[in-house]
Every structure is written in structure tokens, then in C-alpha cells.
C-alpha positions as CSV (number, residue, x, y, z in Angstrom):
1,X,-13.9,6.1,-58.3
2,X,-17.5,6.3,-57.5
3,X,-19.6,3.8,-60.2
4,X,-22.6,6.3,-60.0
5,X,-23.0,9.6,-59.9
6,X,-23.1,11.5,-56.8
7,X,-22.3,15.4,-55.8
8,X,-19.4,13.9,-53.7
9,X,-17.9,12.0,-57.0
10,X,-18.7,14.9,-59.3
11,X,-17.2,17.3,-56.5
12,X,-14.0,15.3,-56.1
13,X,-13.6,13.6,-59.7
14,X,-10.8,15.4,-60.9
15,X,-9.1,14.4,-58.3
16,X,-9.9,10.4,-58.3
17,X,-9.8,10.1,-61.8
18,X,-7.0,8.2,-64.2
19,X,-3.6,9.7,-64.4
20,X,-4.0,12.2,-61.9
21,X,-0.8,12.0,-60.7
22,X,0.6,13.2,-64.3
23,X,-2.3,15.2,-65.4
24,X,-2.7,17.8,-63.0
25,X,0.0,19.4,-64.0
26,X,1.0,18.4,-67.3
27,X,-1.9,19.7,-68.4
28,X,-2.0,23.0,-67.0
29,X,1.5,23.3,-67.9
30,X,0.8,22.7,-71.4
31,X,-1.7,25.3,-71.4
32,X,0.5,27.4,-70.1
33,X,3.2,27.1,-72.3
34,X,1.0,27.2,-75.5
35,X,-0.7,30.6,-74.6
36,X,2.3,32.5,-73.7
37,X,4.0,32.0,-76.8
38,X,1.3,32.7,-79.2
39,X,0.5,35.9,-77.1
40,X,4.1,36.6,-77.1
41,X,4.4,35.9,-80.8
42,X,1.4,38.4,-81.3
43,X,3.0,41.1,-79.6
44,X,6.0,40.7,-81.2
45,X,4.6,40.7,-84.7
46,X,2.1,43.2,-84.3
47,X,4.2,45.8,-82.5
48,X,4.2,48.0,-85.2
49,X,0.3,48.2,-85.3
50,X,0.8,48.9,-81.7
51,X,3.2,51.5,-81.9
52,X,0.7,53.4,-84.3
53,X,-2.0,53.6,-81.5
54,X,0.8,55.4,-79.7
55,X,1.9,57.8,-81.8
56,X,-1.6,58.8,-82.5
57,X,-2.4,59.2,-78.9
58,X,1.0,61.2,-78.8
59,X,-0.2,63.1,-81.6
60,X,-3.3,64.2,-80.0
61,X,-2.3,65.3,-77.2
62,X,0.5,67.3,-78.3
63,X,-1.5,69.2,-80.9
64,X,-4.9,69.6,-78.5
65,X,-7.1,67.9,-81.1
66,X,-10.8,67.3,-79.8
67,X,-10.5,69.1,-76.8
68,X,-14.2,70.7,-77.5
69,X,-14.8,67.2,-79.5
70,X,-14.6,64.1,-78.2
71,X,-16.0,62.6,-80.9
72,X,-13.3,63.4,-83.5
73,X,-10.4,62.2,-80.7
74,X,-13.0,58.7,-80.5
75,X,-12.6,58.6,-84.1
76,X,-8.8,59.6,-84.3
77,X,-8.0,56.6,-82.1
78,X,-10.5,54.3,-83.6
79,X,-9.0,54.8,-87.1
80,X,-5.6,54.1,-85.3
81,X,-6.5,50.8,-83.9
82,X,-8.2,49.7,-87.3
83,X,-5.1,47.4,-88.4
84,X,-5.5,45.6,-84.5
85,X,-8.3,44.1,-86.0
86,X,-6.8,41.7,-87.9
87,X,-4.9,40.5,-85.2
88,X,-7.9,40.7,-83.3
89,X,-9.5,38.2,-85.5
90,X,-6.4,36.2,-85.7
91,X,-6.2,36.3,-81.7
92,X,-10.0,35.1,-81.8
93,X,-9.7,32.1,-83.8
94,X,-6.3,31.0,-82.8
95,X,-7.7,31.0,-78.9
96,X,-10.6,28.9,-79.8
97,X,-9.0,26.3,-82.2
98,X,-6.2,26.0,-79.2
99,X,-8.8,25.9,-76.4
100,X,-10.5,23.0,-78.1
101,X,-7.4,21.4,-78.1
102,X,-7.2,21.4,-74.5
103,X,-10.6,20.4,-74.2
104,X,-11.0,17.9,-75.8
105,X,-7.6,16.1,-73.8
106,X,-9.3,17.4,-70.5
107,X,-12.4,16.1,-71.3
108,X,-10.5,12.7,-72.8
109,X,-9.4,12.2,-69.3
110,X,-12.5,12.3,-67.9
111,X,-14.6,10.2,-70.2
112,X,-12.2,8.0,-71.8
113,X,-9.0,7.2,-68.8
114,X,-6.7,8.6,-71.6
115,X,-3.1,10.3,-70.9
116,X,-2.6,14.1,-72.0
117,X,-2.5,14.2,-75.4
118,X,-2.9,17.2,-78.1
119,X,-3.9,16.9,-81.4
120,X,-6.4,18.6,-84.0
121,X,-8.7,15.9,-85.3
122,X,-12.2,14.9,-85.1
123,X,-12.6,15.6,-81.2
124,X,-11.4,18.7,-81.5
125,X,-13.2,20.6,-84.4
126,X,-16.6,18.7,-82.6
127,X,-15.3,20.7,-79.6
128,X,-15.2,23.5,-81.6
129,X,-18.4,23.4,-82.6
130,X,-19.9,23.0,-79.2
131,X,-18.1,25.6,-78.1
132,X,-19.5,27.9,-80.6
133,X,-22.9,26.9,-79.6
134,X,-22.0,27.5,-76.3
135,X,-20.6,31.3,-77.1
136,X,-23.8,31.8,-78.7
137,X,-26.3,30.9,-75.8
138,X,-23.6,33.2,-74.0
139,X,-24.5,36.1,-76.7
140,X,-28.1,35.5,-76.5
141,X,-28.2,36.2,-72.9
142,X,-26.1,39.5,-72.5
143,X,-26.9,40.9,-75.8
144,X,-29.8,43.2,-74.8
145,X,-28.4,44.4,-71.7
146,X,-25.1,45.0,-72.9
147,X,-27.0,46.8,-76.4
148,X,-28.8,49.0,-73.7
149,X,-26.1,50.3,-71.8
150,X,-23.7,50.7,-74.6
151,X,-27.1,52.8,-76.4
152,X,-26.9,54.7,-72.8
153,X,-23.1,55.6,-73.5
154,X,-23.5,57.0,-76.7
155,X,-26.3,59.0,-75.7
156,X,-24.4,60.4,-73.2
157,X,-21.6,61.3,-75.2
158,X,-23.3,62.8,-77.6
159,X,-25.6,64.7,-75.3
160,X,-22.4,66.1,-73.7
161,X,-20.7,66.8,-77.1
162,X,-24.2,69.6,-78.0
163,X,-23.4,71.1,-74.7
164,X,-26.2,69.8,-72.4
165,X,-25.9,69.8,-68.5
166,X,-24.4,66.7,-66.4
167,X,-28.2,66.9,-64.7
168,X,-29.6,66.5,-67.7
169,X,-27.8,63.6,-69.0
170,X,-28.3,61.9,-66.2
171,X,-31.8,62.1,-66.3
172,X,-31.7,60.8,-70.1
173,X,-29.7,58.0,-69.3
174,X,-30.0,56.9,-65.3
175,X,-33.0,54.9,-65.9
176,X,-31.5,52.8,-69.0
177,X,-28.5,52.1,-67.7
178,X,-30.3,50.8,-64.5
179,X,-32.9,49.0,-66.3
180,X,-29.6,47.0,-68.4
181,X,-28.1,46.4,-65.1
182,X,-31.9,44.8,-63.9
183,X,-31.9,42.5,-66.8
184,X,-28.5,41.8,-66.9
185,X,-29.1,40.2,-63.1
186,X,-32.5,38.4,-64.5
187,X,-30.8,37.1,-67.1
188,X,-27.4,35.9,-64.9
189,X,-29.8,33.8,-63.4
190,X,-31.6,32.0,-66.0
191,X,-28.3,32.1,-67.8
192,X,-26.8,29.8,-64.6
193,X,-30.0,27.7,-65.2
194,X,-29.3,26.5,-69.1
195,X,-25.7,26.4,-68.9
196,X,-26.0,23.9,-65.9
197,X,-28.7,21.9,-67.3
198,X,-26.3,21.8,-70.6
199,X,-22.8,21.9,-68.9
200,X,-22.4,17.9,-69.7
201,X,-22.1,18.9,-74.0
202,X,-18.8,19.1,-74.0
203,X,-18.0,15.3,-72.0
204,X,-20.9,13.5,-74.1
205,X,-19.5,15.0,-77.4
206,X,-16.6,12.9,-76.7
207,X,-18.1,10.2,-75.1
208,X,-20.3,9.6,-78.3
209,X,-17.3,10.9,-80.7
210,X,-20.4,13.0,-82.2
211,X,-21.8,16.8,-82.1
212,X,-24.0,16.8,-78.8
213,X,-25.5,20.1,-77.5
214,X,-29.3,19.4,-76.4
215,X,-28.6,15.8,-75.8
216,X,-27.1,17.1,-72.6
217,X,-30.3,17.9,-71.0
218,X,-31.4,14.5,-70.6
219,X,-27.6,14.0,-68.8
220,X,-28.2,16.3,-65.8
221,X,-32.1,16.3,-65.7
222,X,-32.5,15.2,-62.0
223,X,-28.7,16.5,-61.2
224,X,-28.9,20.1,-61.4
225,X,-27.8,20.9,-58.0
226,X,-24.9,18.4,-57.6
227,X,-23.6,19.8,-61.0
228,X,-24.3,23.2,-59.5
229,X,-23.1,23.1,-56.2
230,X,-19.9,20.9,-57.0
231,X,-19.4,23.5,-60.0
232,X,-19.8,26.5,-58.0
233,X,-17.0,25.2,-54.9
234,X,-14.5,24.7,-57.4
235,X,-14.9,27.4,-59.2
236,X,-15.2,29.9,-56.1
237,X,-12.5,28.9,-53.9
238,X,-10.4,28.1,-57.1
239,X,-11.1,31.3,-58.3
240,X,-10.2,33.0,-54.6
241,X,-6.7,30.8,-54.8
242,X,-5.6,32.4,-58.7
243,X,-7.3,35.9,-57.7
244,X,-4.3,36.0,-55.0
245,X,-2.0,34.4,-56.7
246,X,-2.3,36.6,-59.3
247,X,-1.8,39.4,-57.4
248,X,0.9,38.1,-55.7
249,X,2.8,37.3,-59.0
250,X,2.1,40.6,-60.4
251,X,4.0,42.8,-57.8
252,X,7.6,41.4,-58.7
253,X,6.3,41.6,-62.0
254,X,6.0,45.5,-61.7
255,X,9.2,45.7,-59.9
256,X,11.3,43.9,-62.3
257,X,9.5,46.1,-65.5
258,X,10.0,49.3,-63.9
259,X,13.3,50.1,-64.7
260,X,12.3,49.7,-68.0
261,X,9.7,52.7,-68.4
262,X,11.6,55.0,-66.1
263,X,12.5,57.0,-69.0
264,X,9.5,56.9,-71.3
265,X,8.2,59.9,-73.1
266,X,6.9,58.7,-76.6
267,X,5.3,56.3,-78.2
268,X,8.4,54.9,-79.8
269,X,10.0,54.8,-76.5
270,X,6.7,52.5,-75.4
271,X,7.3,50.5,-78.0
272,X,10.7,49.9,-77.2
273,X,10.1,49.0,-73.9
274,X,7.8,46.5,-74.1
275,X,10.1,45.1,-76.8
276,X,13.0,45.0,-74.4
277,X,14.6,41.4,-73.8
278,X,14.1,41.7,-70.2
279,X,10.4,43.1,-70.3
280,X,9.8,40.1,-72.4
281,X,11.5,37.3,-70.1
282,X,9.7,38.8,-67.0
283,X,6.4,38.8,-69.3
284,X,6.8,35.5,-69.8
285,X,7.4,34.2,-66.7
286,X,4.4,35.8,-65.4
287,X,2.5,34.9,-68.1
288,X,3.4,30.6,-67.8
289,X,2.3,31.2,-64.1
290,X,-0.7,32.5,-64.1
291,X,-1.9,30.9,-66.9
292,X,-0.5,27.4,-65.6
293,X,-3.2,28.3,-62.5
294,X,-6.1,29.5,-65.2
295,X,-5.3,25.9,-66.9
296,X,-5.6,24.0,-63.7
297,X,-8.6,25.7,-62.6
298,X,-10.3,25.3,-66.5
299,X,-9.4,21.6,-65.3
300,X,-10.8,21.3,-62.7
301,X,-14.1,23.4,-62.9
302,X,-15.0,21.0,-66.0
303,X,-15.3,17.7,-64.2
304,X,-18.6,18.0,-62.6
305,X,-20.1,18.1,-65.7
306,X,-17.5,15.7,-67.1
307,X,-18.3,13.4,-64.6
308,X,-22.4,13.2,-65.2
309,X,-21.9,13.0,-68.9
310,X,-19.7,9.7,-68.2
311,X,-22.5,8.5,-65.9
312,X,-24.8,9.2,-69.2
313,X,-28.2,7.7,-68.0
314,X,-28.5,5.9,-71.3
315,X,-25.2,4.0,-70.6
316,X,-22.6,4.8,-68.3
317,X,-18.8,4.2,-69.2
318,X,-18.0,2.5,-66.6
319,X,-21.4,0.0,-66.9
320,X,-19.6,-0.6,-70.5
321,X,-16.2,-0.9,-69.3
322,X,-17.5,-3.7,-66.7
323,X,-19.5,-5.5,-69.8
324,X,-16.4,-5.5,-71.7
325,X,-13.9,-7.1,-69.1
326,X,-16.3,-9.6,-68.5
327,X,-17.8,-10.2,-71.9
């Protein structure tokens, strides 16, 4: 393993660093495993809720409601999905307490040499409060353009609900939703800039076993593009690889489910389908794949970063791994 940082080490770390014979797949498989059956469980429990999304669609359609009112079939359908929320939430906050889990371990690996471990302790609810930091740069930078066009939709709708002319909705709207689309690119950019610059948080935060956000601009000042570049090769052909994989797993997917929705006609029958023992065995099965591959890749994409926060320019780990075995 390179003893300072480089693009080449940060490019290839995952792939030099400790355990990587177990890791590399213990760890995605983990991740795998985890997140199918709390998404499974989810379904399962809130199936109900589900089924009354259907029958209110069903409803809808069968008695013509909203046909000169799309705003009370909006409204129909929103009220229906109201008890989704909850599980929305749930969904929410179960995904982020789990995902620190795994990255704190994945980052553990990096920084520390440790095996694959989970556990919910002081790492991990430090990683969760990175990562809500980090959601919240992500909010600040897509908030306008994504308040702009969303303000362009409703416009439209409700231009088109009082009867005004596709020509003149378009001329109402066209420029703002081209204008969010401008900013949104702007923004993308700048965006790339901070969440390189602070991309290392998440490896010093367990490096130091304390919060760091900020510190982690003083980790990649002068290492922007190897960061970058290494980050964006990973990410891109790794991308490419679970992009056609997941296509690829999807198509015997359909095949298998079929059978199952041959017959469908209401939103009980839906229901039923989906709760079928052999929807839910092929669900699962495509599910652990392609999440085992979004696990890897999550993996992977982090040790660039990783790999400059454990070259820390106030003290590298393995300057104070050297001090110790000679000390």
C-alpha cells in the first residue's frame, strides 16, 4: 500500500487495502441482505396501505371522477396515499441509521485495517450526523431549481384546469422551467466542487473517532483532482457495469413475475399478486443482487476520499502506525 497519497493509491486503494480478500464481498453481501429484508418486511406490513392507493385509483376510474378536474383526481389519490407517509418516514430513517452502519465498517476498513463488522455505537450515530450534513449541502444546492420547476408544474396544471390553451401555457411556463434546468447545471458544478473538497468527512470522522465536516477541507486542499478523477473512474465505469447488470437481472425477473398478473383486474387482485410466495422469492432474489452490486460499488466509490483522509496532512495513519511499531 502506497505510504503517501497519490491518484494511483487513491484510484486503486480499495483494492490494496487490509482484508480485501474477505471484504469485497462480505460486505456488499451484507448490504444486500440487510436491505432486502427490511424492504421486504415494508411491503409486507404495509400492503394494506398499499392496497388502498389501489382501490382508489380503481375507484376513480370506474366512476369517471375528475375527468374535467384534475385537481380533485390529484387530491383523491393524495388523500389515499396519506397513511404511506408513515412508512415513508419509517423507510427514511431506517435507511439512514442502516446506511451508517455500513459506513462506518467501510470506512473502518479504510482508516483503521479493521474486518467487517456492524454495530450501532459511537461511529455510527457520528456517521449519521455527517451524513445529515452532507444531505443538507445536497438540499441547499437543488432546492431552488427543483422549487422552480415544481412552481412551473403547478402553474401549468392549474392554467390547464381554467381552460387556457397548450400555447399559452407554454409561454407561461417554457422560460421557468428552462431557467431551473440552467441553474440546476450551474449549480451541478459547484455542487461537484464542495462535495469533492469535503468528500474525506466521512474517513476523518473515524479516523479522529469525532464529528468532522469542515475539517475535511484542509484533507484534500491540493488533492482535488486525484480525489476527483479517481472518484469519477470508479464511479462511471462501476456505474456502466450495475446499469447492465441490472438490466440484465431484471428481464428473468419480468419473466418469472408474469404469470402472476396475467389475470389482474382490481386492486385486490394487485395486492394479491405482489403478496404471492413466488412474486416475493423472485423479488428477493433480484433484490440481494442488485443491491449486492450497489453495495460493492458504495464500497468502492468511497475509498478515494477514504484514502486522503488516512493520509490526513496533520498526521497520517500509517506515519503513526510506523511510530508505534518502532516506539
Amino acid at each position: 500500500m502506497p505510504s503517501r497519497f497519490s491518484f494511483d493509491g487513491a484510484l486503486m486503494f480499495a483494492f490494496r487495502a487490509a482484508h480485501v480478500r474477505s471484504f469485497l464481498w462480505v460486505f456488499p453481501l451484507a448490504f444486500a441482505g440487510v436491505f432486502t429484508l427490511c424492504s421486504l418486511a415494508i411491503l409486507i406490513f404495509a400492503k394494506d396501505d398499499f392496497l388502498q392507493v389501489f382501490q382508489t385509483i380503481e375507484m376513480l376510474e370506474q366512476a369517471s371522477v375528475g375527468r374535467g378536474d384534475p385537481q380533485a383526481v390529484f387530491a383523491a389519490i393524495l388523500g389515499a396515499m396519506e397513511p404511506l407517509v408513515g412508512w415513508a418516514v419509517f423507510a427514511m430513517l431506517g435507511s439512514w441509521i442502516i446506511w451508517a452502519m455500513f459506513e462506518a465498517a467501510s470506512q473502518r476498513r479504510y482508516v483503521r485495517d479493521e474486518r467487517f463488522s456492524l454495530g450501532f455505537g459511537g461511529d455510527e450515530i457520528r456517521m449519521m450526523a455527517v451524513g445529515l450534513c452532507w444531505a443538507v449541502m445536497q438540499t441547499l444546492f437543488i432546492i431552488v431549481p427543483v422549487l422552480m420547476f415544481f412552481g412551473a408544474v403547478s402553474t401549468a396544471v392549474g392554467l390547464a384546469a381554467d381552460g387556457v390553451t397548450e400555447s399559452q401555457i407554454a409561454s407561461r411556463v417554457v422560460g421557468t422551467i428552462l431557467g431551473a434546468f440552467g441553474l440546476w447545471i450551474v449549480l451541478f458544478f459547484v455542487y461537484a466542487f464542495f462535495a469533492t473538497r469535503l468528500a474525506p468527512c466521512f474517513g476523518l470522522t473515524i479516523k479522529d473517532k469525532a464529528f468532522r465536516f469542515f475539517d475535511a477541507w484542509n484533507v484534500s486542499r491540493g488533492r482535488f483532482w486525484p480525489i476527483l478523477g479517481a472518484y469519477l473512474i470508479l464511479s462511471i465505469v462501476g456505474g456502466i457495469v450495475v446499469s447492465i447488470a441490472d438490466q440484465l437481472l431484471q428481464l428473468p425477473m419480468m419473466f418469472m413475475m408474469a404469470p402472476a398478473f396475467e389475470n389482474v383486474q382490481t386492486g385486490d387482485d394487485i395486492a394479491a399478486a405482489f403478496m404471492s410466495s413466488g412474486v416475493i422469492v423472485v423479488l428477493a432474489v433480484y433484490l440481494i443482487a442488485r443491491l449486492f452490486l450497489s453495495g460493492l460499488l458504495m464500497h468502492v466509490a468511497g475509498a478515494p476520499a477514504a484514502f486522503a483522509a488516512r493520509h490526513d496532512p496533520r498526521g497520517s495513519v500509517d506515519d503513526t502506525y510506523r511510530v508505534d511499531t518502532f516506539s
